[in-house]
C-alpha positions as CSV (number, residue, x, y, z in Angstrom):
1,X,6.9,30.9,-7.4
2,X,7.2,31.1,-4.0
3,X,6.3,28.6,-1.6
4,X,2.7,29.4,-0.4
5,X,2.4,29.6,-4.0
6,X,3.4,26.1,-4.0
7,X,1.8,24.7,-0.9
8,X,-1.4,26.2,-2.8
9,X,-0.5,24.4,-6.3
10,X,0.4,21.6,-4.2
11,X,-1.5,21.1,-0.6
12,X,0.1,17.9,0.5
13,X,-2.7,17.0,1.9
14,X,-1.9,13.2,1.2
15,X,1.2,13.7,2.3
16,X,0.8,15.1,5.3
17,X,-1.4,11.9,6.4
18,X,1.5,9.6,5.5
19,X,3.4,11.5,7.7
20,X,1.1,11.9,10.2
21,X,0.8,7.8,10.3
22,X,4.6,7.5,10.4
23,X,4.1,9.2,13.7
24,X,1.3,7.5,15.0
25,X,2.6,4.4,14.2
26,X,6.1,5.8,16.0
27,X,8.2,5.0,12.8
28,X,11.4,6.0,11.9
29,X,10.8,6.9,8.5
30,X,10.4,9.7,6.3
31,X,8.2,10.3,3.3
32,X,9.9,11.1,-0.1
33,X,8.1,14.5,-1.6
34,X,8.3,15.4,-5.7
35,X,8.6,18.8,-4.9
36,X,7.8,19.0,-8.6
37,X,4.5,17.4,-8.6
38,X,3.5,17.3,-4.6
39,X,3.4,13.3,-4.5
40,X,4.4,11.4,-1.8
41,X,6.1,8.5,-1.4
42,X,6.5,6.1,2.0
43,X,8.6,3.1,1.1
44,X,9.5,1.0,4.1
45,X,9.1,-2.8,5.0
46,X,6.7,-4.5,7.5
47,X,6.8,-7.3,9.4
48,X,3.9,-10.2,9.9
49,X,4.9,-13.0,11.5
50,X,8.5,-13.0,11.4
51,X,8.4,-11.9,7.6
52,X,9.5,-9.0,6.3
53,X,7.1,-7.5,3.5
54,X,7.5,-4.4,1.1
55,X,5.2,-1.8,1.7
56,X,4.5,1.7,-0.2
57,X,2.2,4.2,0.2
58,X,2.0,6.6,-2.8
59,X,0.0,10.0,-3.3
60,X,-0.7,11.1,-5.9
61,X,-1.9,14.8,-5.0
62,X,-3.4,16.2,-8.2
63,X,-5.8,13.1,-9.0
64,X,-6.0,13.0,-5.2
65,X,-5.1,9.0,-4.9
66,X,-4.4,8.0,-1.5
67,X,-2.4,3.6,-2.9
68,X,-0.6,1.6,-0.1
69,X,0.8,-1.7,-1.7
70,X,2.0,-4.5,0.5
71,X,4.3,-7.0,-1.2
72,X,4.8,-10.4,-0.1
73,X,8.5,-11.5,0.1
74,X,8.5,-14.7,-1.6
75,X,7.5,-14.5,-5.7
76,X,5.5,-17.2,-7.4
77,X,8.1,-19.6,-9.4
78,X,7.9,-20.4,-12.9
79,X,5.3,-22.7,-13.6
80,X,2.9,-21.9,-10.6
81,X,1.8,-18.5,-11.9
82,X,-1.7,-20.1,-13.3
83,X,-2.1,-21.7,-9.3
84,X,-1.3,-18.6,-7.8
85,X,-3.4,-16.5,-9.7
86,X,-6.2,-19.1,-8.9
87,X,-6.0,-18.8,-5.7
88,X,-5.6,-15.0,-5.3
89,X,-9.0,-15.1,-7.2
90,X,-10.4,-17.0,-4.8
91,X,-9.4,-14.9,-2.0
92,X,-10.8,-11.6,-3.7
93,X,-14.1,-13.1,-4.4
94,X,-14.5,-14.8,-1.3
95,X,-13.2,-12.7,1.4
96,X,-14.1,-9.2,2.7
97,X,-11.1,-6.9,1.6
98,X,-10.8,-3.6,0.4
99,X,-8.1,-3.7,-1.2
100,X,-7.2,-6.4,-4.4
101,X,-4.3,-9.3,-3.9
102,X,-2.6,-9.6,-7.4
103,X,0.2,-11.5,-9.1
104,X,2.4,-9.4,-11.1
105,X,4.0,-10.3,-14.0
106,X,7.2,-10.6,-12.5
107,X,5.7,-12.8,-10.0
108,X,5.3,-11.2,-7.0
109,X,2.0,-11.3,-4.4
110,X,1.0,-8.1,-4.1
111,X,-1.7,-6.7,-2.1
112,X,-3.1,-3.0,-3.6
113,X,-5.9,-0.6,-1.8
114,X,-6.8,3.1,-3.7
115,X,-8.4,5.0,-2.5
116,X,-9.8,8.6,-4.2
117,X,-9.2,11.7,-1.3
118,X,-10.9,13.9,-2.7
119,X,-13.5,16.2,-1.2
120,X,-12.3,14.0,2.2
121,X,-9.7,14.7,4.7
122,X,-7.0,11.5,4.5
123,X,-6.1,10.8,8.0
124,X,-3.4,8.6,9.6
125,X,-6.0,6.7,11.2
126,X,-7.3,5.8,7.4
127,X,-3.9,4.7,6.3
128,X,-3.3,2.2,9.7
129,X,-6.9,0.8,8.5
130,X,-5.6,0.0,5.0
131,X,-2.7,-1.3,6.3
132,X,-4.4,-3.5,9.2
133,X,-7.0,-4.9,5.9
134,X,-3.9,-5.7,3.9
135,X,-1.5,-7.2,6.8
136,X,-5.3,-9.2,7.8
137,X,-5.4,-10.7,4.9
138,X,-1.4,-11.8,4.3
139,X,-1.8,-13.1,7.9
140,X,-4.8,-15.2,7.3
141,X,-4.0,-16.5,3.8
142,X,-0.2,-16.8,4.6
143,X,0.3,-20.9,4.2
144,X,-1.7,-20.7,1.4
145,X,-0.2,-18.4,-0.7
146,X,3.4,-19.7,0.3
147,X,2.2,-23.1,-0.7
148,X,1.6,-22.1,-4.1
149,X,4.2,-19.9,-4.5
């Protein structure tokens, strides 16, 4: 196979928007392809007030799924998992968000947008918005969640 028979098995079209926001968000970063598959993969951390939070973005170029997760970096302690998930369900059905806060089962706070690409064009400009939604909403539920974490 050569490679523009590749590029055409495999546009990279998700891909090149992560990369695309690595540079208009003047990152150092570099996206991880599957040169198997075409996904994408952006792992990095990001910082909200003085904390330092996990964050992925993952595309998935076949089922054309554009996901960015944003992990807090504390995890819910044993015993407060039924508090923490009370509370994250408050948030989601109270607030605006587009994206879902969850507690995994390992207990960590984990914020998760998807998004489907196809028949659109993913741009950087749509990843900084799902990143400014998910930093929003850490940044205004912050002593909350911490509280019951």
């Amino acid at each position: 196979m050569t490679k523009q028979d590749n590029d055409t098995a495999h546009p990279r079209k998700i891909a090149k928007a992560i990369e695309g926001f690595i540079e208009l968000a003047e990152w150092d970063d570099t996206v991880d392809i599957d040169e198997a598959t075409g996904d994408s993969t952006l792992n990095t951390r990001y910082e909200i007030r003085n904390q330092v939070y996990d964050l992925f973005f993952e595309g998935d170029e076949k089922s054309e799924f554009l996901a960015l997760y944003l992990y807090a970096p504390y995890r819910v302690i044993e015993g407060k998992s039924v508090d923490a998930t009370l509370l994250v369900n408050f948030i989601n059905d109270h607030y605006r968000y587009r994206g879902r806060l969850t507690v995994t089962d390992i207990g960590q706070i984990r914020y998760k947008e998807i998004i489907d690409t196809e028949n659109i064009e993913a741009s950087p400009e749509m990843l900084h918005n799902m990143l400014m939604s998910a930093g929003g909403l850490f940044e205004q539920h912050m002593e909350h969640l911490g509280a019951v974490a």
